[in-house]
C-alpha positions as CSV (number, residue, x, y, z in Angstrom):
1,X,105.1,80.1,98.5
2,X,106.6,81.1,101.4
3,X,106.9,85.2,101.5
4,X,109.9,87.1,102.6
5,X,109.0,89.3,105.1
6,X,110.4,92.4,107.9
7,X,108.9,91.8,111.2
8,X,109.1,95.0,113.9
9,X,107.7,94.7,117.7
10,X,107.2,92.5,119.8
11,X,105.6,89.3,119.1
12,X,102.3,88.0,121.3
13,X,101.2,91.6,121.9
14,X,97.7,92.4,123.1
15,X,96.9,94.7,120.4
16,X,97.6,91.8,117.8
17,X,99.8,91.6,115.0
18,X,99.5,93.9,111.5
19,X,100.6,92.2,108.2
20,X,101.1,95.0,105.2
21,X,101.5,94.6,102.2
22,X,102.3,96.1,98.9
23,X,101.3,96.9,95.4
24,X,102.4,96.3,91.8
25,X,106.2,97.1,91.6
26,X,106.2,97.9,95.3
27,X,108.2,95.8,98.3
28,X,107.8,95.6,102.1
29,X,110.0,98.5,102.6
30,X,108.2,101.1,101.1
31,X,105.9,100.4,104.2
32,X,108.6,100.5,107.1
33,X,108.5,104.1,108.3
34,X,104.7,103.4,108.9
35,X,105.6,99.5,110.7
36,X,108.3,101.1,112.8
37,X,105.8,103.9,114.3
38,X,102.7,101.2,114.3
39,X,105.4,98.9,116.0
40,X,105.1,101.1,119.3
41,X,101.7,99.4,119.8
42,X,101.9,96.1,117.5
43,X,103.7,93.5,116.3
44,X,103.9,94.7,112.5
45,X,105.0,92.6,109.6
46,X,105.6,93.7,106.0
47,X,105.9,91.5,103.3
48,X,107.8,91.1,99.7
49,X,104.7,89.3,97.5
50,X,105.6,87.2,94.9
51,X,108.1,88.2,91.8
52,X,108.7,91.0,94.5
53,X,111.7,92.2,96.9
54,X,113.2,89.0,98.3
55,X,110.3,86.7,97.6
56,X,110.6,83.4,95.3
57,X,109.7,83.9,91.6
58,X,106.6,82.1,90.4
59,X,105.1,82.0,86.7
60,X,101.9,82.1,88.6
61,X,100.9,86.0,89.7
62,X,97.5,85.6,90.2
63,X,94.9,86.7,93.1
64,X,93.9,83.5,94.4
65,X,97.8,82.5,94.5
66,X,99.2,85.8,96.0
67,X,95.7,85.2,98.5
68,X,97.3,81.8,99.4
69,X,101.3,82.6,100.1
70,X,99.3,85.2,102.5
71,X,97.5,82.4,104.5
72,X,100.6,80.8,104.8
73,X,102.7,83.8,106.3
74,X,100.0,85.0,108.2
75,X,99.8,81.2,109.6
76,X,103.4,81.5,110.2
77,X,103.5,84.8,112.1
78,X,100.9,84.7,114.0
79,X,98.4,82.4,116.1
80,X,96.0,84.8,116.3
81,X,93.6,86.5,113.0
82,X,95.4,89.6,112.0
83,X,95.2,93.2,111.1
84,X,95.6,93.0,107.3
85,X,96.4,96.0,105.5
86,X,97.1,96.0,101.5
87,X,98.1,98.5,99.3
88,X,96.9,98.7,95.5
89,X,97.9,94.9,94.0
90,X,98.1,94.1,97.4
91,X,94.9,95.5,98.5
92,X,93.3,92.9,96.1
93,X,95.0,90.2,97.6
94,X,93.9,90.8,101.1
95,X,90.3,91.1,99.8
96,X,90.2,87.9,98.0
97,X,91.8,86.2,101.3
98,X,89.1,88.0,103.0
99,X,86.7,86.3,100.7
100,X,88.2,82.8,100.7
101,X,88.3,79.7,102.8
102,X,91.1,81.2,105.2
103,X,88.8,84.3,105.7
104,X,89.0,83.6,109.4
105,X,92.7,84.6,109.5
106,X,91.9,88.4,108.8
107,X,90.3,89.8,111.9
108,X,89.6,93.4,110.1
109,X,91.3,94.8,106.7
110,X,92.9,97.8,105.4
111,X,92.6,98.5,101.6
112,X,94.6,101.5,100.3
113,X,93.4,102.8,97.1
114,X,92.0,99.8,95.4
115,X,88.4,98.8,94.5
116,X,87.5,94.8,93.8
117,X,86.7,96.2,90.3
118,X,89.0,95.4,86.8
119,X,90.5,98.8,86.0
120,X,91.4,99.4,82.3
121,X,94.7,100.6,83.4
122,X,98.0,99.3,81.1
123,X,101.2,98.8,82.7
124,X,102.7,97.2,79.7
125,X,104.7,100.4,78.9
126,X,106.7,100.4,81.9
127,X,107.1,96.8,81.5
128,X,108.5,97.6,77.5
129,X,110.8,100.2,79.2
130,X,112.1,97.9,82.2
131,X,113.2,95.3,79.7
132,X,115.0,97.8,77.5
133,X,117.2,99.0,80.5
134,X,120.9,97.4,79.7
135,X,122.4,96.8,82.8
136,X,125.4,95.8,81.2
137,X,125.9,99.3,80.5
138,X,124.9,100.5,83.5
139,X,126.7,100.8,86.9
140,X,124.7,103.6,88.4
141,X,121.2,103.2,89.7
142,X,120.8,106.7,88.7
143,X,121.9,105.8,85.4
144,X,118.9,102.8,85.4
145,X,116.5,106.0,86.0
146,X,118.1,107.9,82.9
147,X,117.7,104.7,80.8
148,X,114.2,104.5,82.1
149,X,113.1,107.9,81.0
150,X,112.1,107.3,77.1
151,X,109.6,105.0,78.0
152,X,108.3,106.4,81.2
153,X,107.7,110.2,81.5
154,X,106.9,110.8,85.1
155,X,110.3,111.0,87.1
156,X,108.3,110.2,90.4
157,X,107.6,106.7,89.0
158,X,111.2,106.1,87.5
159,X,112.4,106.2,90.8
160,X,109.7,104.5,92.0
161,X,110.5,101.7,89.7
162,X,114.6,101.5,89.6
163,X,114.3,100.8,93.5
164,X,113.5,96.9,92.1
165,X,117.3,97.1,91.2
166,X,119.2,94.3,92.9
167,X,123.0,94.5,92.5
168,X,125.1,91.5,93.5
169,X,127.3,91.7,96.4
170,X,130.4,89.5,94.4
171,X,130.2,91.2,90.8
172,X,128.1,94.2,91.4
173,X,125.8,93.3,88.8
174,X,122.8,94.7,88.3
175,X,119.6,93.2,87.5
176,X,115.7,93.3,87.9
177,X,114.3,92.2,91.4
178,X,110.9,91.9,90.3
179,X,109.3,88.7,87.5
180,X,108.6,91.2,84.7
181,X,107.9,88.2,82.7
182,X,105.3,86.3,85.2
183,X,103.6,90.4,85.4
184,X,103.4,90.7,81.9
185,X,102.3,87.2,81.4
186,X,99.2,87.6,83.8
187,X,98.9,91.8,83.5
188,X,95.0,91.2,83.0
189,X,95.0,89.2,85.9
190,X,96.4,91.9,87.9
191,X,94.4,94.7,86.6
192,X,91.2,92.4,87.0
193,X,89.2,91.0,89.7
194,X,88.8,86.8,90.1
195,X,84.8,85.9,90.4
196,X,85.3,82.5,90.8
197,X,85.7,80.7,93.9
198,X,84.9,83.9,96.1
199,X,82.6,84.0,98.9
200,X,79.9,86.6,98.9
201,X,80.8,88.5,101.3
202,X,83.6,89.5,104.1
203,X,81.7,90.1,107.6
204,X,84.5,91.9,109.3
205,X,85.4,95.5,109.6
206,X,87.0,97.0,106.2
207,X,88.6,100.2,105.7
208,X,88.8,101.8,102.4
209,X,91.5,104.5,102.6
210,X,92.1,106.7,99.2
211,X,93.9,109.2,98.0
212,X,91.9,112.6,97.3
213,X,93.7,112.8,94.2
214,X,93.4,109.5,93.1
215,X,90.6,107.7,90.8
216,X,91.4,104.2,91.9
217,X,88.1,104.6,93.9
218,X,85.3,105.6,92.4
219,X,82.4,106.3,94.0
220,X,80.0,104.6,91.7
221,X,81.6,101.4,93.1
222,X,80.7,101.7,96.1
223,X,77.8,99.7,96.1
224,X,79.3,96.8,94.8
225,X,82.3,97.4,97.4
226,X,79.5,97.3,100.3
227,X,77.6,94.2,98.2
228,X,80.9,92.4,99.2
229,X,81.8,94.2,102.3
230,X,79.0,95.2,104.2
231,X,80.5,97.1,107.1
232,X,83.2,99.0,104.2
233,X,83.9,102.8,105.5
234,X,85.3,104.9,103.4
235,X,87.8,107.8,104.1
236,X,90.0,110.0,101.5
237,X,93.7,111.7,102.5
238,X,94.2,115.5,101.1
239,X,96.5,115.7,98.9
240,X,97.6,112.4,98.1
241,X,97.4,110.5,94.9
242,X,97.8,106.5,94.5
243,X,100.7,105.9,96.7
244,X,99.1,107.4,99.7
245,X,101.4,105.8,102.1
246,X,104.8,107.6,100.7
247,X,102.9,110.7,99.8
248,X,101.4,111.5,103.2
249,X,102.5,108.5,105.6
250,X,101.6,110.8,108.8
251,X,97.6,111.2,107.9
252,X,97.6,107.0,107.0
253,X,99.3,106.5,110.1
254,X,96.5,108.9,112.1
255,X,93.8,107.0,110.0
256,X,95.4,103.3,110.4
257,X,95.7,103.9,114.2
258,X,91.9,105.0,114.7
259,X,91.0,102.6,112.8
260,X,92.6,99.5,114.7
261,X,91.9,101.1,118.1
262,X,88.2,101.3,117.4
């Protein structure tokens, strides 16, 4: 599938081209204060993953899939291995493409707050409360937000969720941007990790970046990170939680930029 995608900077660059992307419920914008800023030095793309943003809808939303609409964007940006940087959901994909047959497209990777490990985590609830929203009452995204709230209690996440509101440009409609169906469908694909079809390991250089405040990483996986990806570092940011990027995007843009200029 071919991926929607922002690029920002100039193409053919020295320093190589960075390709982001998101997690669960996330698009490529929620990554372009950091692209415009990394864009100074590289050509930067973010991209909309499947059921996401602008991207095609699929009934498939597994790894190995979202793995493979990556090798075909990163084929399509760029004629060089890239900088691959992947946040939560997205931070699976790049590792599986890491550990595939298109490995040699990823020159180093960046995984924010993810572990190749299933979580027992259950997203189902914000699901229920997403498909209870009735836009046909609703003109407001504010009001999507209020109609959220019964079924989801943090406010930080209700936003975080109603920015998957599309409205149409003709009607001013409003609907769901993202497949709820296809992620509730494959939900233990997504809180899972493939086995099958993987190589063993990922030679390059990996960065694990967490949030302090976050359990997404948990030490006691950390051999079975380094079993996979043998030169893995590890790093925390202070004060952040799972979405490290939006919580403190100046200390992941510090840590990105060391990182790539190493």
């Amino acid at each position: 599938m071919k991926l929607a995608h922002y690029a920002f900077g100039e193409e053919n660059r020295d320093n190589g081209t960075i390709v982001i992307v998101h997690g669960l419920f996330g698009q490529a914008r929620n990554w372009t204060a950091i692209a415009r800023r990394l864009a100074e030095k590289y050509h930067v793309v973010t991209a909309d993953l499947r059921n996401h943003g602008r991207s095609d809808w699929d009934a498939e939303m597994t790894y190995p899939a979202m793995a493979a609409d990556l090798a075909e964007l990163i084929g399509e940006v760029s004629d060089k291995p890239v900088h691959l940087v992947g946040h939560s959901m997205g931070g699976k994909a790049s590792m599986v493409l890491a550990l595939s047959a298109d490995a040699g497209l990823v020159a180093d990777l960046v995984v924010v707050d993810i572990a190749p490990v299933s979580y027992d985590h259950d997203y189902s609830g914000y699901i229920s409360a997403m498909r209870d929203v009735d836009f046909s009452a609703i003109s407001r995204r504010s009001e999507v937000e209020d109609a959220l709230s019964s079924g989801v209690l943090e406010k930080g996440v209700r936003q975080f969720l109603a920015q998957n509101v599309a409205t149409d440009k003709e009607t001013g409609a409003m609907s769901w941007q993202v497949n709820i169906d296809a992620m509730d469908n494959h939900l233990d694909d997504i809180i899972g990790w493939p086995t099958d079809g993987l190589a063993d390991q990922y030679d390059g250089d990996v960065l694990f970046i967490s949030g302090a405040n976050s359990h997404y990483v948990d030490p006691k996986d950390r051999d079975h990170i380094k079993s996979l990806f043998p030169k893995a570092a590890f790093t925390s940011i202070k004060g952040a939680g799972h979405w490290v990027h939006a919580e403190k995007p100046d200390a992941v843009l510090l840590t990105l930029s060391a990182f790539l200029k190493r």
